[in-house]
ChimeraX commands (.cxc) that place a marker at each C-alpha (Angstrom):
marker #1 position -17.77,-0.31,-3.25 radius 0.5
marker #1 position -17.69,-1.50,-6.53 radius 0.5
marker #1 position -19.27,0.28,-9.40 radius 0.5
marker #1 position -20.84,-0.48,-12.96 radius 0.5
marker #1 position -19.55,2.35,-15.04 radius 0.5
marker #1 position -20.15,3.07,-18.38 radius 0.5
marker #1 position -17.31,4.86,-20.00 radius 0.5
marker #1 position -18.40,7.26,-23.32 radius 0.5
marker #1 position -15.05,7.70,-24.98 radius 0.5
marker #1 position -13.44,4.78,-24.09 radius 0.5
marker #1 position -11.34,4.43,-27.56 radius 0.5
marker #1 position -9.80,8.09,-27.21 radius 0.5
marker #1 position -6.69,9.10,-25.47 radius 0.5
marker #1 position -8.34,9.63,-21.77 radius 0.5
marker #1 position -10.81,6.71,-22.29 radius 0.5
marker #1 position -9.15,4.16,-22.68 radius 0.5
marker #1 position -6.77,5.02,-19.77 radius 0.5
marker #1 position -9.92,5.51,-17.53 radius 0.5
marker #1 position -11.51,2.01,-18.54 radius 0.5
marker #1 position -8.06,0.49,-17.64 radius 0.5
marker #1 position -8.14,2.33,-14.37 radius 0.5
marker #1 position -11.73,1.62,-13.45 radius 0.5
marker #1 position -10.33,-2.23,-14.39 radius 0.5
marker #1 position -7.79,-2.39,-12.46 radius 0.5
marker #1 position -10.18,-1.45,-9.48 radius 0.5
marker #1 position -11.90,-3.83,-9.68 radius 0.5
marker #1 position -14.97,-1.83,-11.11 radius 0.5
marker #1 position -17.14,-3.34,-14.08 radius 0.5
marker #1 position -16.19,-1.52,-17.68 radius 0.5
marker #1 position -19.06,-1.03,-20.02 radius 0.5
marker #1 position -17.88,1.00,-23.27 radius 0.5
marker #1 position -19.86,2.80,-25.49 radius 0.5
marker #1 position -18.40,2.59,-28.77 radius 0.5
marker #1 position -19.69,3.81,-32.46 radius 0.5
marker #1 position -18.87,1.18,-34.51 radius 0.5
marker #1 position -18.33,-2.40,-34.46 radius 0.5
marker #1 position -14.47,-1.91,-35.65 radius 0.5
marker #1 position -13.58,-0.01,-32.39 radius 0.5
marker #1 position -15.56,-2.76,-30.76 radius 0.5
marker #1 position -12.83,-5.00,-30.92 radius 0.5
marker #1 position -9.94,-3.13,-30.05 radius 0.5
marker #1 position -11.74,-2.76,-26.59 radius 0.5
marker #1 position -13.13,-6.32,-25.71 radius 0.5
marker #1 position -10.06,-7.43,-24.33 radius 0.5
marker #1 position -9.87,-4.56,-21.52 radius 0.5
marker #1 position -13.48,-3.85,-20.86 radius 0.5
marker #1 position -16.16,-6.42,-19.71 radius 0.5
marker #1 position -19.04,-5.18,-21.94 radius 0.5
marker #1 position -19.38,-3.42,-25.08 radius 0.5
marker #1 position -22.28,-1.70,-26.56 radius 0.5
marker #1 position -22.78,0.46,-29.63 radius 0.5
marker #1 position -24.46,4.02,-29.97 radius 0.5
marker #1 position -23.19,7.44,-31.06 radius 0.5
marker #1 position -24.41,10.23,-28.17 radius 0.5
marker #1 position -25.08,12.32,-31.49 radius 0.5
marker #1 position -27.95,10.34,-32.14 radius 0.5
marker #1 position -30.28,9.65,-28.97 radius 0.5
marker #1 position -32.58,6.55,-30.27 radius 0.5
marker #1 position -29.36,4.32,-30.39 radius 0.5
marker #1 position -28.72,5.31,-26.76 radius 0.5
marker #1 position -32.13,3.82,-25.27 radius 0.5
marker #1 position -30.52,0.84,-23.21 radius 0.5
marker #1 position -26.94,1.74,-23.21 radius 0.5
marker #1 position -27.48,2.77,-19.09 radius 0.5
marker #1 position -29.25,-0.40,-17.95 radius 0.5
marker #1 position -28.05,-1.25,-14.73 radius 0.5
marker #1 position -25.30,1.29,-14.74 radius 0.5
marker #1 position -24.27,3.06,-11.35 radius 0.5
marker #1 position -21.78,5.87,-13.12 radius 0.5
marker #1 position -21.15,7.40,-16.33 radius 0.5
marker #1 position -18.17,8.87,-17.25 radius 0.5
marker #1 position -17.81,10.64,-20.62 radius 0.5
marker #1 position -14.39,12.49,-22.15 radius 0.5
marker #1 position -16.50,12.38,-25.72 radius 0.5
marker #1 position -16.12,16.05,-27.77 radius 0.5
marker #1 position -14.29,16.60,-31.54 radius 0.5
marker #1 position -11.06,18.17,-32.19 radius 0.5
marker #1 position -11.42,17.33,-36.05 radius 0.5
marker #1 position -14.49,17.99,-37.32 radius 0.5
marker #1 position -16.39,14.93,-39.03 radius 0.5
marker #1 position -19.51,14.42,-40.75 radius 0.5
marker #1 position -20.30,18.22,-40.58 radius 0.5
marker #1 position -20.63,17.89,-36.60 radius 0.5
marker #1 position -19.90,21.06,-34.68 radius 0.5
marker #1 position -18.61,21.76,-31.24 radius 0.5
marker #1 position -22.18,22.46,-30.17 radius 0.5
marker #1 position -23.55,19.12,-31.71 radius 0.5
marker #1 position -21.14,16.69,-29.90 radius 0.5
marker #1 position -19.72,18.47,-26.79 radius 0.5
marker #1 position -23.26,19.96,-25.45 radius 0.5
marker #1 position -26.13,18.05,-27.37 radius 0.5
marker #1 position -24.34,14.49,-27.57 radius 0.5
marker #1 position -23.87,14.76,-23.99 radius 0.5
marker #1 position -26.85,16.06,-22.83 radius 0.5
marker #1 position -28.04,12.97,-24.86 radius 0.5
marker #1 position -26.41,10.71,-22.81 radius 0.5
marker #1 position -27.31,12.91,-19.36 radius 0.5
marker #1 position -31.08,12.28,-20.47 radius 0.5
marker #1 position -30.40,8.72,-21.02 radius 0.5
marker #1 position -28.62,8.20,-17.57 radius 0.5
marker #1 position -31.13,9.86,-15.89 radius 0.5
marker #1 position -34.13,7.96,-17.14 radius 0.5
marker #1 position -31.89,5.04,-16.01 radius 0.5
marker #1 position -31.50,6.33,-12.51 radius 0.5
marker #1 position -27.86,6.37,-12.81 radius 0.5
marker #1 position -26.49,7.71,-9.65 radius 0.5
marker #1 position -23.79,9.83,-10.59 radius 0.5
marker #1 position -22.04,11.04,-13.99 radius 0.5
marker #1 position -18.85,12.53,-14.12 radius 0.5
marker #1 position -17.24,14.52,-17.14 radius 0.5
marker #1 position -14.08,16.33,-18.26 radius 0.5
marker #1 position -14.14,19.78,-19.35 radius 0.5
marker #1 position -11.37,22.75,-19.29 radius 0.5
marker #1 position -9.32,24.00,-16.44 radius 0.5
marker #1 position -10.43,27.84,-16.69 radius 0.5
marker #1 position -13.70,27.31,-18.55 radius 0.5
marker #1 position -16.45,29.33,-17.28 radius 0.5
marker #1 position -13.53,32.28,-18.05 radius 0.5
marker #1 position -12.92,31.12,-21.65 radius 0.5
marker #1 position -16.74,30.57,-22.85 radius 0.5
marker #1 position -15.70,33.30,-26.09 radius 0.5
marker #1 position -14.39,30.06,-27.18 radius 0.5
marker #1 position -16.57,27.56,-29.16 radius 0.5
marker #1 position -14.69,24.58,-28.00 radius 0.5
marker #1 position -15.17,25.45,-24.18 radius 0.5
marker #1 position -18.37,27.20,-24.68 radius 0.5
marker #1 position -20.18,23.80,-25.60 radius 0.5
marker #1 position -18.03,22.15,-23.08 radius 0.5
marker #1 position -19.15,24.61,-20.32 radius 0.5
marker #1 position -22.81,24.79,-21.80 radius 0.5
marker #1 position -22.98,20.93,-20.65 radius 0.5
marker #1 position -21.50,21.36,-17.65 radius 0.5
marker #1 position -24.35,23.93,-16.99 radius 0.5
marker #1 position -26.93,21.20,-17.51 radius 0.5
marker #1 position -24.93,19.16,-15.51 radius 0.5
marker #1 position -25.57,21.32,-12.79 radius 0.5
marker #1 position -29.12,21.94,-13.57 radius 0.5
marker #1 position -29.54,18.05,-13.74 radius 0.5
marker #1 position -30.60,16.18,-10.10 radius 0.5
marker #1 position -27.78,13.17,-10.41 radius 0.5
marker #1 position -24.83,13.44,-9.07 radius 0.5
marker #1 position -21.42,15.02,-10.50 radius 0.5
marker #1 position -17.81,15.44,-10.81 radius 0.5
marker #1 position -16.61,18.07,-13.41 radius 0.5
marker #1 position -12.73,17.62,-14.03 radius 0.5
marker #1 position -10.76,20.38,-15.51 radius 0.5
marker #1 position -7.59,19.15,-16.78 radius 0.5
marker #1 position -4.99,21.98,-18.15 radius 0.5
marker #1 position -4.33,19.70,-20.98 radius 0.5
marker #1 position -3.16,16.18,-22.10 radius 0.5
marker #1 position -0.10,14.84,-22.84 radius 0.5
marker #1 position -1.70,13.73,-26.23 radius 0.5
marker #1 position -1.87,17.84,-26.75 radius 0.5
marker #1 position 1.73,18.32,-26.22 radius 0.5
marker #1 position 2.30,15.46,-29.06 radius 0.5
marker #1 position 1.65,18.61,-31.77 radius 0.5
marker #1 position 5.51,19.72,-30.03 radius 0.5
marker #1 position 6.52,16.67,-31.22 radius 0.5
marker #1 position 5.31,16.67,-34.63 radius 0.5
marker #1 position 6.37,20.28,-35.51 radius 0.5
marker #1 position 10.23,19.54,-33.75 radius 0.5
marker #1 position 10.12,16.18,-36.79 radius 0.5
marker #1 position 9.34,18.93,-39.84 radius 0.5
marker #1 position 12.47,20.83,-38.15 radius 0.5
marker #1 position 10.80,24.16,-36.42 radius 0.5
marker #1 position 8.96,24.66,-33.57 radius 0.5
marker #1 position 6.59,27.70,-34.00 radius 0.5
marker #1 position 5.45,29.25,-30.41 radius 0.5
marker #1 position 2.57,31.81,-30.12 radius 0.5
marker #1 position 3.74,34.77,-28.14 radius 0.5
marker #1 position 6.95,34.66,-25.95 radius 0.5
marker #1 position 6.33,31.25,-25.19 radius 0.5
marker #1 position 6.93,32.16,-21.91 radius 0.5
marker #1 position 3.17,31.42,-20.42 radius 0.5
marker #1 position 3.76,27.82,-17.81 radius 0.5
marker #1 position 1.28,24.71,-18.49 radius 0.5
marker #1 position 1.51,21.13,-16.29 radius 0.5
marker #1 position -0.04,19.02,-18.87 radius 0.5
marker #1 position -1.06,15.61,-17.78 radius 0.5
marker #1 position -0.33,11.94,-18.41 radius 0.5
marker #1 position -3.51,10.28,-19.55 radius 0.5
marker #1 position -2.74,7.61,-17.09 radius 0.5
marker #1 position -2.49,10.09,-13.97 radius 0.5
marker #1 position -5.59,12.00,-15.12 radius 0.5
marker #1 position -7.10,8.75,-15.35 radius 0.5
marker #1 position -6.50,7.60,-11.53 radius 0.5
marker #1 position -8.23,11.43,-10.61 radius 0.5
marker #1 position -11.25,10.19,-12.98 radius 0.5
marker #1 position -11.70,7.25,-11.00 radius 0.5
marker #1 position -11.05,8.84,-7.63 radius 0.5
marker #1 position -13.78,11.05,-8.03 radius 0.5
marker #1 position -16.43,7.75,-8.03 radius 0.5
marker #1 position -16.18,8.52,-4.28 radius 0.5
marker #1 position -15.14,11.82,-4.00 radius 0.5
marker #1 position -17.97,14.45,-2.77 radius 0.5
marker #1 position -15.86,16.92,-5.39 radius 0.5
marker #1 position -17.99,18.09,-7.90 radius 0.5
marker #1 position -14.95,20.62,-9.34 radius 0.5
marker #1 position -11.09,19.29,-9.64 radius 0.5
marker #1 position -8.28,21.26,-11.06 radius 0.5
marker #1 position -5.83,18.78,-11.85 radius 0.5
marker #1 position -2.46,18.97,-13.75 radius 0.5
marker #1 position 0.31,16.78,-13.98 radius 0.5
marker #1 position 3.75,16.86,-11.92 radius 0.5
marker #1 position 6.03,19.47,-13.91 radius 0.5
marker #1 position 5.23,23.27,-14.58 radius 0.5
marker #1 position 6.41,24.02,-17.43 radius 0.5
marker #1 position 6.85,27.40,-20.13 radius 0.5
marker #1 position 5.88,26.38,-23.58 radius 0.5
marker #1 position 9.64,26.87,-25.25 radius 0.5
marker #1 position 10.93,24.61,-22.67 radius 0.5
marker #1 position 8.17,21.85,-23.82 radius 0.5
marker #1 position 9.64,22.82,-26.92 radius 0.5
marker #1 position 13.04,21.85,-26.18 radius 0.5
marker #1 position 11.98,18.84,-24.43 radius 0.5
marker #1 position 10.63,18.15,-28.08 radius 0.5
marker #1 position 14.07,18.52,-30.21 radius 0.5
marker #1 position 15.85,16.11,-27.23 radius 0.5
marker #1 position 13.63,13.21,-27.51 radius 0.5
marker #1 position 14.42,13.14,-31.40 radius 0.5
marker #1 position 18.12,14.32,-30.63 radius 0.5
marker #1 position 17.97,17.52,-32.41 radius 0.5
marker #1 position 19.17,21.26,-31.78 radius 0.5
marker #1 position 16.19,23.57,-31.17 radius 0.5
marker #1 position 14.84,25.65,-33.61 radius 0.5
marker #1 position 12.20,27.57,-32.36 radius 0.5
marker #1 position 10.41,30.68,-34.35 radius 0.5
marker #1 position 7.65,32.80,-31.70 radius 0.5
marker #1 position 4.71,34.66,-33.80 radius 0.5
marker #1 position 3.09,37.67,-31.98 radius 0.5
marker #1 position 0.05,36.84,-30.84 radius 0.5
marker #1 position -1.85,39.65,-32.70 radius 0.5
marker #1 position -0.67,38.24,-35.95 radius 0.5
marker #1 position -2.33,34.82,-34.42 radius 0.5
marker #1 position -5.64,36.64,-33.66 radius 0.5
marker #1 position -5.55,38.31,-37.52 radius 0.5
marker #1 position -5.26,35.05,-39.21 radius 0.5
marker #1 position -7.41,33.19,-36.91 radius 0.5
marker #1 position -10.22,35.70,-37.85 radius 0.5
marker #1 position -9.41,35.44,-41.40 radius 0.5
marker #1 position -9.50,31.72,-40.86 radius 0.5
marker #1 position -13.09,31.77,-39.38 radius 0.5
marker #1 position -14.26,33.11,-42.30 radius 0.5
marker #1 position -13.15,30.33,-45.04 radius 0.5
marker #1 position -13.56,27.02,-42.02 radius 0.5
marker #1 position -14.57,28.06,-39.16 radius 0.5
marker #1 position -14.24,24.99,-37.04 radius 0.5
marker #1 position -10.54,25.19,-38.03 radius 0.5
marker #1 position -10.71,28.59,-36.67 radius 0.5
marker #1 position -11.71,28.35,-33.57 radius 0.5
marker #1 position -9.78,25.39,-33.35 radius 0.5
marker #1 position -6.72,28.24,-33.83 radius 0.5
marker #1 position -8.49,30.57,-31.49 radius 0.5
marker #1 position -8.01,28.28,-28.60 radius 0.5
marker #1 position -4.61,26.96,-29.79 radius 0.5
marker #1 position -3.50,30.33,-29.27 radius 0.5
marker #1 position -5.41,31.37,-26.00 radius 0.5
marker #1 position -3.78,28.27,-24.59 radius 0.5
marker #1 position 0.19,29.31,-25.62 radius 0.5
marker #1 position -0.49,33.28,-24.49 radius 0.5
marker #1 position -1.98,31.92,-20.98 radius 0.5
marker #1 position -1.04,30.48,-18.07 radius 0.5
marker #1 position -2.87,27.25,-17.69 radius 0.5
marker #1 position -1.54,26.00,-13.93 radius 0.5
marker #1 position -3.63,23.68,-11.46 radius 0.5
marker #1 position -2.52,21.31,-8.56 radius 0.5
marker #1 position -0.14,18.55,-9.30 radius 0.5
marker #1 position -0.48,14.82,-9.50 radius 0.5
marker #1 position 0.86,12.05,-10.97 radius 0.5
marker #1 position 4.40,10.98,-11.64 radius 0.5
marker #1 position 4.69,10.78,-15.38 radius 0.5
marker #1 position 7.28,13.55,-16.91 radius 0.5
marker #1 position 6.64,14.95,-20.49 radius 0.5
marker #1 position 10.16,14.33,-21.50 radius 0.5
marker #1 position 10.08,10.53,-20.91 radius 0.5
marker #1 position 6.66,10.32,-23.05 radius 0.5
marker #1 position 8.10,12.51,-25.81 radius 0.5
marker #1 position 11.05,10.11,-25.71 radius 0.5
marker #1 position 8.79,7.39,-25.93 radius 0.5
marker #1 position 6.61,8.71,-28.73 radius 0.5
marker #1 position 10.20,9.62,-30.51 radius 0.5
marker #1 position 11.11,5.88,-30.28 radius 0.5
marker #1 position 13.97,6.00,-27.62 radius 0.5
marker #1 position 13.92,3.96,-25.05 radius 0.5
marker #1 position 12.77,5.76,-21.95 radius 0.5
marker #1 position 12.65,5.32,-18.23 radius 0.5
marker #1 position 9.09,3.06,-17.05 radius 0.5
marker #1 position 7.82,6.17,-15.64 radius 0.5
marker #1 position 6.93,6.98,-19.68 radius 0.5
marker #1 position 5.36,4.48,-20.28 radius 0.5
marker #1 position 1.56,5.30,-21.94 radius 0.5
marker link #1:1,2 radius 0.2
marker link #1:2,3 radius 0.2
marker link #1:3,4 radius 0.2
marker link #1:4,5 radius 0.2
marker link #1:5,6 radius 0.2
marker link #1:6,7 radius 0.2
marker link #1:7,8 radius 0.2
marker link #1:8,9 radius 0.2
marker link #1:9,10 radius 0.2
marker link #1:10,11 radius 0.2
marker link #1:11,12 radius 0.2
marker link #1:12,13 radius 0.2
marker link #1:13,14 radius 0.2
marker link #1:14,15 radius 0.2
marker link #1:15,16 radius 0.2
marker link #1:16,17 radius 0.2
marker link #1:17,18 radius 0.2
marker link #1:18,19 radius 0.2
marker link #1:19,20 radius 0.2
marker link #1:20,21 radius 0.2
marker link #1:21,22 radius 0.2
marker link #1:22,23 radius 0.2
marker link #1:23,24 radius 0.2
marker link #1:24,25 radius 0.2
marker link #1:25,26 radius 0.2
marker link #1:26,27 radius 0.2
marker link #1:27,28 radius 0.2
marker link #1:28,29 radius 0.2
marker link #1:29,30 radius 0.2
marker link #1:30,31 radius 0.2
marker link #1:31,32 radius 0.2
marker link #1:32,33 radius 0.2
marker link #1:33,34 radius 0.2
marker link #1:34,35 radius 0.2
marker link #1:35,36 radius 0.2
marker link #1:36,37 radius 0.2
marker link #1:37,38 radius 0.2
marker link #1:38,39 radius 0.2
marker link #1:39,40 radius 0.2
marker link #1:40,41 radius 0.2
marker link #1:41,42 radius 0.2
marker link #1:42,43 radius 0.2
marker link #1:43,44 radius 0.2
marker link #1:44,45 radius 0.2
marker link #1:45,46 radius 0.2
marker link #1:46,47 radius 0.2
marker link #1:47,48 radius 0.2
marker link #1:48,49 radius 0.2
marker link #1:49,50 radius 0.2
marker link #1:50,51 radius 0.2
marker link #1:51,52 radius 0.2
marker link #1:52,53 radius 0.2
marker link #1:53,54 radius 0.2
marker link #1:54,55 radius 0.2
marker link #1:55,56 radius 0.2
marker link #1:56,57 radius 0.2
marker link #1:57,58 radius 0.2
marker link #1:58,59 radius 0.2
marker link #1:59,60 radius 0.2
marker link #1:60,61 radius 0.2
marker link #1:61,62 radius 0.2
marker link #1:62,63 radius 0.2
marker link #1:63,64 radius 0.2
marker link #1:64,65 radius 0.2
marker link #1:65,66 radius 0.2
marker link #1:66,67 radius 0.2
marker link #1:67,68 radius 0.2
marker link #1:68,69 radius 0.2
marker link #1:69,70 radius 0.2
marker link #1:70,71 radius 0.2
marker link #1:71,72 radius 0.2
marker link #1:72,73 radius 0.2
marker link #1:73,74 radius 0.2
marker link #1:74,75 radius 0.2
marker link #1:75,76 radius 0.2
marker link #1:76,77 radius 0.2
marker link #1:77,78 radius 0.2
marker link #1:78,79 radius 0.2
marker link #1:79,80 radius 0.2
marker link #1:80,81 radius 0.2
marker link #1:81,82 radius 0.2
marker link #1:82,83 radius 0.2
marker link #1:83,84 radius 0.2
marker link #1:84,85 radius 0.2
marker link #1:85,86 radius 0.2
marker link #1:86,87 radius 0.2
marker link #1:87,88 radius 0.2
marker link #1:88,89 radius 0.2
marker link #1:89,90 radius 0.2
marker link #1:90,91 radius 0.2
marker link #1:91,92 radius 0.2
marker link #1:92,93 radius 0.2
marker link #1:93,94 radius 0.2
marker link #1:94,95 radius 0.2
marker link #1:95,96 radius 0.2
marker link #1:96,97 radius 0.2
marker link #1:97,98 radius 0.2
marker link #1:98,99 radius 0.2
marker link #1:99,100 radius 0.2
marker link #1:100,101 radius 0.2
marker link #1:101,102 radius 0.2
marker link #1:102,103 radius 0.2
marker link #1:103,104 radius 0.2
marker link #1:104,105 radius 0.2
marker link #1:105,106 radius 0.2
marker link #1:106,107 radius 0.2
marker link #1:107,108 radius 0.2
marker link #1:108,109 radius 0.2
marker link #1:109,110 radius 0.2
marker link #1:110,111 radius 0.2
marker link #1:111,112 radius 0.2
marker link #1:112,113 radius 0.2
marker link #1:113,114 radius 0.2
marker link #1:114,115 radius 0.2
marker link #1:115,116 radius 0.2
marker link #1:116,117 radius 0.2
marker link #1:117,118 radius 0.2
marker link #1:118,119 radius 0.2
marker link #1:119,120 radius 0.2
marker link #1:120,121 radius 0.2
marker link #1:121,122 radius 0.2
marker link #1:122,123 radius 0.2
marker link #1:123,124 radius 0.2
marker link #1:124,125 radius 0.2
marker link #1:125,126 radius 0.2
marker link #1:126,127 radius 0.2
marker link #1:127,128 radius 0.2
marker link #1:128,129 radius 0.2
marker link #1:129,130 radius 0.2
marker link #1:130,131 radius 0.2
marker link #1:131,132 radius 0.2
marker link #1:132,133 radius 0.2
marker link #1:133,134 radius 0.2
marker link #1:134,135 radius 0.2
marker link #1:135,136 radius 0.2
marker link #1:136,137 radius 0.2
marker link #1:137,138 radius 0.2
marker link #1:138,139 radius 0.2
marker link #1:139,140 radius 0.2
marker link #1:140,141 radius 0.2
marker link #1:141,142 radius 0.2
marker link #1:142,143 radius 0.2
marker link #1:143,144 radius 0.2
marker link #1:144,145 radius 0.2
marker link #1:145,146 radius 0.2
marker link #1:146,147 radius 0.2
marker link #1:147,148 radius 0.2
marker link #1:148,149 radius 0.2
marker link #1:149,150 radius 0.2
marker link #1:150,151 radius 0.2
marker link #1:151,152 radius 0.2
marker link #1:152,153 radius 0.2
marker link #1:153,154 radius 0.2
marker link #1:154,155 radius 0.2
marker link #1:155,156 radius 0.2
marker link #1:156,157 radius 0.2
marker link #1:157,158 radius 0.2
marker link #1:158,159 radius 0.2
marker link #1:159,160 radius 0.2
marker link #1:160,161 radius 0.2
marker link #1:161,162 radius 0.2
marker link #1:162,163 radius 0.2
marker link #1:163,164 radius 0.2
marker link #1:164,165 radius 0.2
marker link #1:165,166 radius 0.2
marker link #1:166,167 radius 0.2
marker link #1:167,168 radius 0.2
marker link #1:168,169 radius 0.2
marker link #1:169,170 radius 0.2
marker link #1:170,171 radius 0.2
marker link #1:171,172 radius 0.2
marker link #1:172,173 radius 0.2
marker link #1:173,174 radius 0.2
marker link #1:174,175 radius 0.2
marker link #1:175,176 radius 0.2
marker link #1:176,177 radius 0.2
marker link #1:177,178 radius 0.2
marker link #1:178,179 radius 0.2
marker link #1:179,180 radius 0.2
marker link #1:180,181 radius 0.2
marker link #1:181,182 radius 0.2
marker link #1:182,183 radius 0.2
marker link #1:183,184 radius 0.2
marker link #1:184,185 radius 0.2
marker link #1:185,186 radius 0.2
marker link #1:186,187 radius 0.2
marker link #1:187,188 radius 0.2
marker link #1:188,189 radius 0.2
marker link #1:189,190 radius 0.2
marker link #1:190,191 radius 0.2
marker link #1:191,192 radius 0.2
marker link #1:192,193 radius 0.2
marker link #1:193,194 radius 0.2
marker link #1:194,195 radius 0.2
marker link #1:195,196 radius 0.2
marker link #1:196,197 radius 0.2
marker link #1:197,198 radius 0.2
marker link #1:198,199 radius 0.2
marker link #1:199,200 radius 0.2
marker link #1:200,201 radius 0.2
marker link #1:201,202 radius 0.2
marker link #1:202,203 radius 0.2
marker link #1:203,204 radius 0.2
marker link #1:204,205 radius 0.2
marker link #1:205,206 radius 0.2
marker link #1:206,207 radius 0.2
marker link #1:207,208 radius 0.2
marker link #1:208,209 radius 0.2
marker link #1:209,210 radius 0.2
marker link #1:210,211 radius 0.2
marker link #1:211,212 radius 0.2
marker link #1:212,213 radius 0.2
marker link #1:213,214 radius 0.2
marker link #1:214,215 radius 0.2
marker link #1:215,216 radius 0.2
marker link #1:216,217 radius 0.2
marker link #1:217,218 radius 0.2
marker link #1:218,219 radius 0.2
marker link #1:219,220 radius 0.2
marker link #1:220,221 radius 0.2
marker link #1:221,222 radius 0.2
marker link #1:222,223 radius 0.2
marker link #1:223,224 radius 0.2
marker link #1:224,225 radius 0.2
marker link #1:225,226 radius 0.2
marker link #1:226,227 radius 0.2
marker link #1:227,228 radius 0.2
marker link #1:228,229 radius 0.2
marker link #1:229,230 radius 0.2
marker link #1:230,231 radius 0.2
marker link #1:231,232 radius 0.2
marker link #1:232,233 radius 0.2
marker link #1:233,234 radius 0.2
marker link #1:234,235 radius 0.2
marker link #1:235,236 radius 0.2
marker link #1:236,237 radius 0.2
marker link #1:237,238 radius 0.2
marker link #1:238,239 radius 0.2
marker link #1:239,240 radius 0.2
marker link #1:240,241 radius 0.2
marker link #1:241,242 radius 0.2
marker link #1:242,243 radius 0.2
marker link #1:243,244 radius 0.2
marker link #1:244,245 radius 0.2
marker link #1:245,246 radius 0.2
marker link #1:246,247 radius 0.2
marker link #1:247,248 radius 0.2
marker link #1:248,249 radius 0.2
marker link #1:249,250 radius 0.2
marker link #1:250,251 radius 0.2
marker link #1:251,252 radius 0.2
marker link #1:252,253 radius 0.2
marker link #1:253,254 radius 0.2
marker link #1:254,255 radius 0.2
marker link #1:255,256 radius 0.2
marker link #1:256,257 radius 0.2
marker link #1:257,258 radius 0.2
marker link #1:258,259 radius 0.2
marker link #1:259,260 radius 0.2
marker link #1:260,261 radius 0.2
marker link #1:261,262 radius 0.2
marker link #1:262,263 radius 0.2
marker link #1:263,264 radius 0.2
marker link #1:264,265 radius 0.2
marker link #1:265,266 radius 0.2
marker link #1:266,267 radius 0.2
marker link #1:267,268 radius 0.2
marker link #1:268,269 radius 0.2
marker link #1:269,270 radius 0.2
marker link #1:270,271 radius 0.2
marker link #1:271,272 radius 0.2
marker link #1:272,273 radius 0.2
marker link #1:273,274 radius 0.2
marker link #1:274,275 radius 0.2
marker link #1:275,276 radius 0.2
marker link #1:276,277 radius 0.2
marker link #1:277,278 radius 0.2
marker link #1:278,279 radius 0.2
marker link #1:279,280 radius 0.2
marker link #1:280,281 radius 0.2
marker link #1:281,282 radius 0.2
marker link #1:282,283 radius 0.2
marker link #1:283,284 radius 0.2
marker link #1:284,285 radius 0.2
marker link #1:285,286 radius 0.2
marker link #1:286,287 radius 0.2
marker link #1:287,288 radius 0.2
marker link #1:288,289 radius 0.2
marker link #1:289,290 radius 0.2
marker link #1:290,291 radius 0.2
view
């Protein structure tokens, strides 16, 4: 069947691959956008745009008429407007959960982390997890997806190989199978119709963080120079961090619980890091890079 989903997050890396997805389906696209701006970067791929920041539940009121299923990938990395981990990931959700429901919405489906109810010490996944609990708690229907991470994550490889070093934390020895936003995507919409209300997912290739590393320094045709920084000098300036900017600092904290862990969950997709490194370098790269 055909659905009328409202995607929350639709200009961001995941989004805007899941509103293509749902599109290509055949599904009807509504996007919930914050400003007019983003608006227009969107009308050409979605069928209906509407504005409303989850952050602020009396512009929400309507944004679920005649919806069927929500899907949201809205949180911060960067912190704006003095927002916190606990403002958007929890409270602008639950916003839009409380909005959804009063709309009857059947189901709503929302990405997390692969590992979170094991990494709640961190702020970032402890608001993630904290909505996933009322989620739960909630009587509408769910899919939580836990990704190990995005292939818009592993660009930060990329952009410390261009200023010449690589810096790893630990051995960089810890595997990952980051994901192509497009294969995540196609799980997202799967699970529309899937009775799955928890998916692992990763993408095709395990790999250890050096070796994402290297993959780094051969898209941009460059030797590899890689420095590794114990962990425990990573945990001493992340709590001096905290102390001056804190969301920077748990931001650090769960940089460097992701590079000291392994973060592995069941393949999918067919899109390899290397060929969207090469891309995001500028050479030319095989289709299966494309973003």
């Amino acid at each position: 069947m055909k659905a009328r989903v409202l995607v929350a997050g639709a200009t961001g890396y995941l989004g805007g691959h899941v509103a293509r997805e749902l599109k290509a389906r055949g599904h009807f696209v509504r996007a919930l956008v914050r400003s007019a701006a983003k608006a227009e970067t969107l009308r050409t791929i979605v069928d209906d745009v509407v504005p409303g920041e989850i952050t602020r539940p009396e512009t929400l009121e309507h944004v679920c008429d005649e919806i069927d299923v929500v899907f949201s990938s809205v949180g911060i990395t960067r912190q704006k407007d003095g927002l916190t981990f606990r403002d958007v990931d929890y409270q602008g959700n639950k916003n839009l959960l409380d909005v959804a429901r009063q709309a009857a919405v059947a189901k709503f489906i929302y990405v997390s982390v692969l590992g979170g109810p094991s990494l709640r010490h961190l702020a970032i996944v402890d608001a993630h997890e904290a909505f996933v609990e009322a989620l739960e708690a909630s009587t509408i229907e769910y899919a939580v997806l836990r990704p190990t991470g995005f292939f818009s994550d592993m660009r930060e490889y990329l952009e410390m190989a261009r200023r010449g070093r690589v810096y790893l934390f630990g051995r960089g020895e810890n595997r990952v199978n980051p994901i192509h936003g497009a294969d995540l995507a196609a799980v997202c919409v799967d699970a529309l119709e899937s009775d799955r209300r928890e998916i692992d997912v990763g993408g095709p290739e395990i790999l250890t963080h050096r070796e994402i590393a290297e993959l780094a320094f051969r898209a941009l045709g460059r030797s590899a120079r890689i420095t590794r920084v114990p962990v425990g000098a990573m945990r001493v300036l992340t709590k001096i961090t905290k102390l001056v900017r804190p969301h920077q600092g748990e931001l650090l904290a769960f940089f460097t619980t992701a590079m000291s862990t392994d973060a592995v969950a069941p393949v999918t997709g067919t899109h390899t890091l290397g060929a969207y490194f090469a891309e995001q370098a500028g050479v030319s790269s095989s289709p299966r890079g494309t973003p």
